[in-house]
C-alpha positions in Angstrom: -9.7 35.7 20.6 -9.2 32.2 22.4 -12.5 31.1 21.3 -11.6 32.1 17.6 -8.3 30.0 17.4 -9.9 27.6 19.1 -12.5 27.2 16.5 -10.0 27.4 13.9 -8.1 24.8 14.9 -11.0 22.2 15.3 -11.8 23.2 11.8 -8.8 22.8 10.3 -8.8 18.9 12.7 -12.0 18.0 11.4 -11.2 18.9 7.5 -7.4 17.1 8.3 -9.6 13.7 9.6 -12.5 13.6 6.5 -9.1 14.0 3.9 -7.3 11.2 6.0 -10.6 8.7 6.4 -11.1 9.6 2.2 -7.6 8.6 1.9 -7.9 5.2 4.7 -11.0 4.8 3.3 -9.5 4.3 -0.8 -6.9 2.0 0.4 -9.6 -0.6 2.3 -11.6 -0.7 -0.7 -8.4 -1.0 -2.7 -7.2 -4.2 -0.7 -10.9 -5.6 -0.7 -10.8 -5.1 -4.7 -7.3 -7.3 -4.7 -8.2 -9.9 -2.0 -11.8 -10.3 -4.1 -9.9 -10.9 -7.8 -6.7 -12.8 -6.1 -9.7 -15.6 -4.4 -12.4 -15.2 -7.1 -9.5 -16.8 -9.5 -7.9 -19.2 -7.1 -12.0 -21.0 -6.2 -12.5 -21.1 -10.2 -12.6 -23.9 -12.1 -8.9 -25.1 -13.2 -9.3 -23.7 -16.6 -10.2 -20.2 -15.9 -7.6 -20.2 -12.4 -4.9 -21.5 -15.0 -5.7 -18.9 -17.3 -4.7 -16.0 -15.1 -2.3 -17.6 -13.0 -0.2 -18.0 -16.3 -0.7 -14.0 -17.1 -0.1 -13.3 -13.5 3.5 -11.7 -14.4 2.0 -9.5 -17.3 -0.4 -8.2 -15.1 2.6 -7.4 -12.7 3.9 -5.5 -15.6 0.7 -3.9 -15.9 0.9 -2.7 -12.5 4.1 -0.6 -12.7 3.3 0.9 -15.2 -0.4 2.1 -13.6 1.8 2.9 -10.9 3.7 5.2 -13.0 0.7 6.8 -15.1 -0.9 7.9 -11.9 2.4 9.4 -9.9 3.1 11.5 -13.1 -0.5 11.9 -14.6 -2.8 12.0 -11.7 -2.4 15.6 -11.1 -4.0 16.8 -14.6 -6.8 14.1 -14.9 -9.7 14.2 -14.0 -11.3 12.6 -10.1 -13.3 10.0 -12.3 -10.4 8.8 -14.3 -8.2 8.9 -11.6 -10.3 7.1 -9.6 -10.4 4.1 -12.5 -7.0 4.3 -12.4 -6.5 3.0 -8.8 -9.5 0.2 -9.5 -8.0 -1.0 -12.4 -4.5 -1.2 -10.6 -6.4 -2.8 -7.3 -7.6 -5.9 -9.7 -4.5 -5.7 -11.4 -2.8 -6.6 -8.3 -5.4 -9.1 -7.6 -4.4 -11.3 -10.6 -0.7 -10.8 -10.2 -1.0 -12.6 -6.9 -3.2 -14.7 -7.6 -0.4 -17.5 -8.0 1.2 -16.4 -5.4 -1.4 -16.8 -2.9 -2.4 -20.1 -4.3 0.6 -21.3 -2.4 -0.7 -20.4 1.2 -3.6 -21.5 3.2 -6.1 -19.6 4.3 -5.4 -20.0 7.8 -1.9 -18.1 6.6 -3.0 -15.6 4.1 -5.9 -14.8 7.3 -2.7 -14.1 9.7 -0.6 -12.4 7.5 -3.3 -10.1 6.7 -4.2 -9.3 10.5 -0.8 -8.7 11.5 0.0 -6.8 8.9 -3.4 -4.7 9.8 -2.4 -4.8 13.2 1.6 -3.4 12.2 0.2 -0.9 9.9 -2.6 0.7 12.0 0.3 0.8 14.7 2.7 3.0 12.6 0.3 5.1 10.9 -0.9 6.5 14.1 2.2 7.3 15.2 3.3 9.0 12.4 -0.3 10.3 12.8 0.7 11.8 16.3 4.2 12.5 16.6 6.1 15.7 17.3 9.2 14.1 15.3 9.6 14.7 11.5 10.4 11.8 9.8 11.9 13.2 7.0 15.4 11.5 7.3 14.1 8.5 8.5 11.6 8.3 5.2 14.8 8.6 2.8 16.8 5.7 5.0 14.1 3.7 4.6 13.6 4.3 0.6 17.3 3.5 0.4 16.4 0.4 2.4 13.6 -0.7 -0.1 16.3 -0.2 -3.1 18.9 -2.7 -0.9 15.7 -5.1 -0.9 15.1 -5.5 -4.2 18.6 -5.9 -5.1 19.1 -8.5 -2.3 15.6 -10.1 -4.0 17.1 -10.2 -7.2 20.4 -11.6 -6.2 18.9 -14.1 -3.9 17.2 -15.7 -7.1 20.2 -17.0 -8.0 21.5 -17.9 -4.3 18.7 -19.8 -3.3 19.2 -19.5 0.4 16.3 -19.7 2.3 18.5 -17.8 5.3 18.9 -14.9 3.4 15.2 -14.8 2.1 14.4 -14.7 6.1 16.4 -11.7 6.6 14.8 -10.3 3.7 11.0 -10.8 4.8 12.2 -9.6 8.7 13.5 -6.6 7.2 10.8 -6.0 4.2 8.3 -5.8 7.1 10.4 -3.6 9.2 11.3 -0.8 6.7 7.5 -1.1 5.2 5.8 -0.5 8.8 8.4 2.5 9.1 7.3 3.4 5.8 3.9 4.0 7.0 4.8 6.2 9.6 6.5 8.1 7.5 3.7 8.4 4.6 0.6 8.9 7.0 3.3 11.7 8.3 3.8 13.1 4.7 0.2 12.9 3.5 -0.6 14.8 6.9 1.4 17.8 6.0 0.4 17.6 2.6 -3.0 18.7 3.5 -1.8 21.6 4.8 -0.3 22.5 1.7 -3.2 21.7 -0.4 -5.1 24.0 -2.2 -8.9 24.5 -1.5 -10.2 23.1 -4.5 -12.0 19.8 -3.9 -11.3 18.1 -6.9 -7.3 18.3 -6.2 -7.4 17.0 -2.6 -9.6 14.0 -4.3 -6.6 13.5 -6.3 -4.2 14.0 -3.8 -6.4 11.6 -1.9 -6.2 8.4 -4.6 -2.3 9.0 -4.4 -2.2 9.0 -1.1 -4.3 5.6 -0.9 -1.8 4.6 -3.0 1.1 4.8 -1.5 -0.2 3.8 1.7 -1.6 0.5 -0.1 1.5 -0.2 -1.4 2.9 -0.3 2.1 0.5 -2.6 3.4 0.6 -5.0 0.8 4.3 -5.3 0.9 3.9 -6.0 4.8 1.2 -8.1 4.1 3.7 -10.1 1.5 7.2 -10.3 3.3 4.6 -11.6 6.4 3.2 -14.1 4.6 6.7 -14.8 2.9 7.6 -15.6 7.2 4.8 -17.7 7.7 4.6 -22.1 6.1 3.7 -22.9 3.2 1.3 -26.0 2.6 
């Protein structure tokens, strides 16, 4: 009887892992994708880098609403679509920033990035490993996230460079608990899954989402911390 939960229980580890690493493993390629488009336009020559750095907002557009197609249409399409999905979003991304990241060195954008690899890796094992639900502490932080962007907005019009500190320190804060919350969530998701392989691939590209939206908005408010040239 020992021996049977025992092998149960390293069955059900090893199937938790390969859904996790397919999940990790979405969300690398996903940053690569971005980081790729964001410097393949910024070492082109002006004409082209002008080009899409003056469609970098419609392309931020873009992105919402790819974000929106594949939290509310994911589920009923098919692993090959949904997969395009999350590719065409990754590049999206790419040449939204593109601008952006024009502004920075590479020294900076190279340090953001490692931090925010560092903080991220950090808080996803822990929500990884902990006893503690995280449930409450996943809708503070949500609420915090809405109190960003409206401080973001606001601060557009305030200009103080004080209050766009604050913002960054906390951006980075509430996004690194984010994803100890989300690795959290998307553990006990499996559990809840279905056996049929082609919804856990699903349920894997959403939850590469979400946890690539947490690292690029560490990623950002880090970089927003570091100088600019």
């Amino acid at each position: 009887m020992h021996f049977l939960k025992t092998s149960s229980r390293s069955t059900v580890d090893t199937g938790l892992q390969k859904f996790l690493m397919g999940i990790y493993s979405y969300m690398a390629l996903g940053l690569g994708l971005t980081g790729a488009v964001g410097f393949a336009i910024n070492v082109a020559p002006p004409s082209i880098r002008h080009f899409f750095h003056s469609i970098s907002w419609v392309a931020s557009f873009a992105t919402i609403g790819l974000v929106w197609a594949m939290g509310s249409r994911v589920g009923q399409a098919s692993v090959q679509r949904a997969q395009v999905l999350f590719w065409v979003f990754a590049g999206l991304v790419g040449v939204s920033l593109s601008s952006l990241l024009s502004l920075f060195s590479v020294h900076a954008i190279s340090r953001a990035f490692f931090i925010s690899s560092f903080m991220f890796g950090g808080a996803s094992a822990f929500g990884y490993l902990t006893k503690k639900d995280l449930t409450k502490m996943g809708s503070f932080l949500m609420m915090g996230v809405w109190g960003l962007i409206i401080a973001s907005l606001v601060n557009i019009f305030m200009g103080s460079s004080f209050t766009d500190f604050v913002i960054s320190v906390l951006g980075v804060i509430i996004f690194t608990g984010l994803s100890a919350y989300d690795t959290q969530a998307l553990k006990d998701l499996y559990f809840r899954l279905p056996l049929d392989s082609s919804i856990r691939e699903r349920a894997s590209i959403l939850g590469a989402l979400s946890l690539y939206l947490d690292v690029l908005n560490i990623f950002l408010y880090m970089l927003r911390l570091g100088d600019r040239d």
